[in-house]
Structure formats: C-alpha cells, structure tokens
Legacy VTK file of the C-alpha trace (Angstrom):
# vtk DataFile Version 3.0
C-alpha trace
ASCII
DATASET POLYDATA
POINTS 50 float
-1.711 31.393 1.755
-2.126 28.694 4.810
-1.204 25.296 3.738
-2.265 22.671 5.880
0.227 20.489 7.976
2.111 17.095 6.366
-0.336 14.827 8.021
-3.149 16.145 6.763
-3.975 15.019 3.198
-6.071 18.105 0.722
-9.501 16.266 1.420
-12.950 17.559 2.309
-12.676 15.433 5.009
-8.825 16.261 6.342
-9.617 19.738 5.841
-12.424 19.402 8.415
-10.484 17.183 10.858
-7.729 20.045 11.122
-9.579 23.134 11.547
-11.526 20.674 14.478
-8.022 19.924 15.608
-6.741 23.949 15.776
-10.106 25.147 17.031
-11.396 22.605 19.240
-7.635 23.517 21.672
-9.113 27.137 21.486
-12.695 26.351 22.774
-13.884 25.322 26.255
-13.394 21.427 26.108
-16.720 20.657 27.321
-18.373 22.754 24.173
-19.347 20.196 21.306
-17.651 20.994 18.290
-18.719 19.788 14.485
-17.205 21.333 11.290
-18.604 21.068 8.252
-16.620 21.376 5.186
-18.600 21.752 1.867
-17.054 20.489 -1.469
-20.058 21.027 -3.712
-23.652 22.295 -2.979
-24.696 18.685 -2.650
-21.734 17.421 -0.916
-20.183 17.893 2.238
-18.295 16.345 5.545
-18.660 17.124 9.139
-16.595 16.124 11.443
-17.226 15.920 15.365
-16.530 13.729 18.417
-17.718 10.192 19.008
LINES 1 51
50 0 1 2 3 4 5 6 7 8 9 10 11 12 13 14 15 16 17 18 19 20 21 22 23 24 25 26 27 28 29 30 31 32 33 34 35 36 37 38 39 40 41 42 43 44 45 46 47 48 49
C-alpha cells in the first residue's frame, strides 16, 4: 500500500492535488493537467491550474 506524503491530508481534494503534483513533473509542462478524484457517484473534486 502507497500512503500519501505528511503534507497531504486523506481528502478528496489532497488526494487530487498530489497525484497533480507527482504527475504533472512527469508530463510535458505545457500539457494542461486536471484530476478528478471521485468520493461518491454524486461527488467529486478536480483539481487543475489557475
């Protein structure tokens, strides 16, 4: 099992910031990333740049 870093708190919205974080230094930086993290079929985060 994978736990997430210290700094990163177990929320739907944490979760999505740090898989952004890890996968947005693997991608070419002028790609637009957005991850969407689901908590319940009727709720969900995304998270992307500004």
């Amino acid at each position: 099992m994978t736990y997430l870093p210290f700094k990163y708190e177990t929320t739907a919205k944490m979760i999505a910031k740090y898989i952004y974080d890890v996968t947005k230094k693997q991608v070419p930086s002028d790609l637009q990333l957005k991850v969407a993290v689901s908590e319940t079929p009727n709720s969900w985060v995304e998270y992307k740049d500004d």
